[in-house]
N, C-alpha and C positions, 0 to 999 in steps of 0.2 A: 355347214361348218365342217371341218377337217376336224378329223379326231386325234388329237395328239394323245396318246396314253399316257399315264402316268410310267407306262414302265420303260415308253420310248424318252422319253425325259430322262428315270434314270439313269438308261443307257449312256445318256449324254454326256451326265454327269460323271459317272462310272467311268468313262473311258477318257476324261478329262483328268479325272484322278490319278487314272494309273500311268498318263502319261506326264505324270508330273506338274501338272495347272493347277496354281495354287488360287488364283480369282475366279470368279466367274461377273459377268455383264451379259445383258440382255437386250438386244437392239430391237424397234418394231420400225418393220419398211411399212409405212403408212398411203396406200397409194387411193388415187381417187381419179376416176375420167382421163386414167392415164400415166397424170401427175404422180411425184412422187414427195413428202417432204421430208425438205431438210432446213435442217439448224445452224448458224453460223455459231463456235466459237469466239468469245470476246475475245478482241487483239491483246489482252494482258495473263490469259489462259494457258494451258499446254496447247499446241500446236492452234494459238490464234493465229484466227480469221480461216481458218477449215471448215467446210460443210460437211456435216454427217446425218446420219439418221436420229432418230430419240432413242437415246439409251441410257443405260446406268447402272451399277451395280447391283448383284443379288443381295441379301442382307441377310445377316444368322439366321436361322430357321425357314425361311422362304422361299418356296418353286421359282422353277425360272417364268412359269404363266403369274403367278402373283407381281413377283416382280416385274414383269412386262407392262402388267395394267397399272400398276403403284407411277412407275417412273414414267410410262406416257402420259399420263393425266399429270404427274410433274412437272416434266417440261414442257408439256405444251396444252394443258386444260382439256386433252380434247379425251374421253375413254374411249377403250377399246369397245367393242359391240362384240364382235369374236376376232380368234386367232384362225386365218387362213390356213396357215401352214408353215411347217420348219425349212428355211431357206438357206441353211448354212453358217458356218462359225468361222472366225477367222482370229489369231495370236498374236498376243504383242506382249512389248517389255511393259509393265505396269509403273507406277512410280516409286515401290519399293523394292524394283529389282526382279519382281519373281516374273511367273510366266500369266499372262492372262487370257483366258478365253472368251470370246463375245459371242453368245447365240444369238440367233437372230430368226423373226417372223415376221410372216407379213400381216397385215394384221387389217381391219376394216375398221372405226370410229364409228362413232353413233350420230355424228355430225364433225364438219370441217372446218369449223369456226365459231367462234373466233379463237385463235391460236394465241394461250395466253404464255411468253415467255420467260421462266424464270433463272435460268441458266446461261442463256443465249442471249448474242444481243440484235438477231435478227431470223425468220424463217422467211421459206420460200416455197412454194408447189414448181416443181422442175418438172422439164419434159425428159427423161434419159437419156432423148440423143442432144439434151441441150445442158446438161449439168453446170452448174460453178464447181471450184476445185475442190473437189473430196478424194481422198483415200481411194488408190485402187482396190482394196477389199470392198470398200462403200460400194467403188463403181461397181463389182462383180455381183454384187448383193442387189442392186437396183436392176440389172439387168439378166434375174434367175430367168 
């Protein structure tokens, strides 16, 4: 297991601050024999029928590893076993306007199914050179 410090987190966080990020979100690349999953957004959603990784907001008081393990067993039942390592953040407009930041790790499960979804209305184990439509930050994330 990779040793993520508590102090390299703050950093994360610390400099997310000072650069003005007023959210934070936690993405986990889930990868298995390769594979990578991803979630479809519902076509009635913000940007339906997108593929992305599991993610989801940090909540008051809570790490971003808390939250990593909280929201992948959310959306997809499956827990983390450990966190491999910090694979990069990427910005966006939030839907109040401000600036949001999404960290992101890769992460290993405890098993791969069954993938139970509650946000989504469909997953997939992708090959990276075979993706459905996601996000070029997704793409740059699936292919650290």
């Amino acid at each position: 297991m990779t040793d993520i410090s508590p102090d390299f987190l703050a950093g994360l966080v610390g400099d997310a601050r000072a650069g003005g990020v007023n959210g934070f979100v936690v993405g986990a690349v889930v990868a298995d024999a390769g594979r990578v999953l991803l979630l479809r957004r519902r076509p009635d959603d913000f940007l339906g029928g997108l593929w992305e990784i599991p993610s989801g907001k940090v909540e008051e008081g809570e790490t971003l590893l808390e939250a990593l393990h909280r929201e992948t067993v959310e959306e997809t039942g499956l827990a983390v076993r450990q966190v491999d390592g910090y694979v990069g953040h990427f910005d966006y407009v939030g839907s109040g306007g401000g600036t949001t930041r999404q960290f992101n790790f890769a992460v290993t499960v405890e098993r791969t199914g069954p993938v139970v979804l509650t946000e989504h209305d469909a997953h997939r184990w992708a090959q990276p050179t075979d993706l459905p439509p996601v996000s070029e930050a997704v793409r740059g994330l699936i292919n650290y």
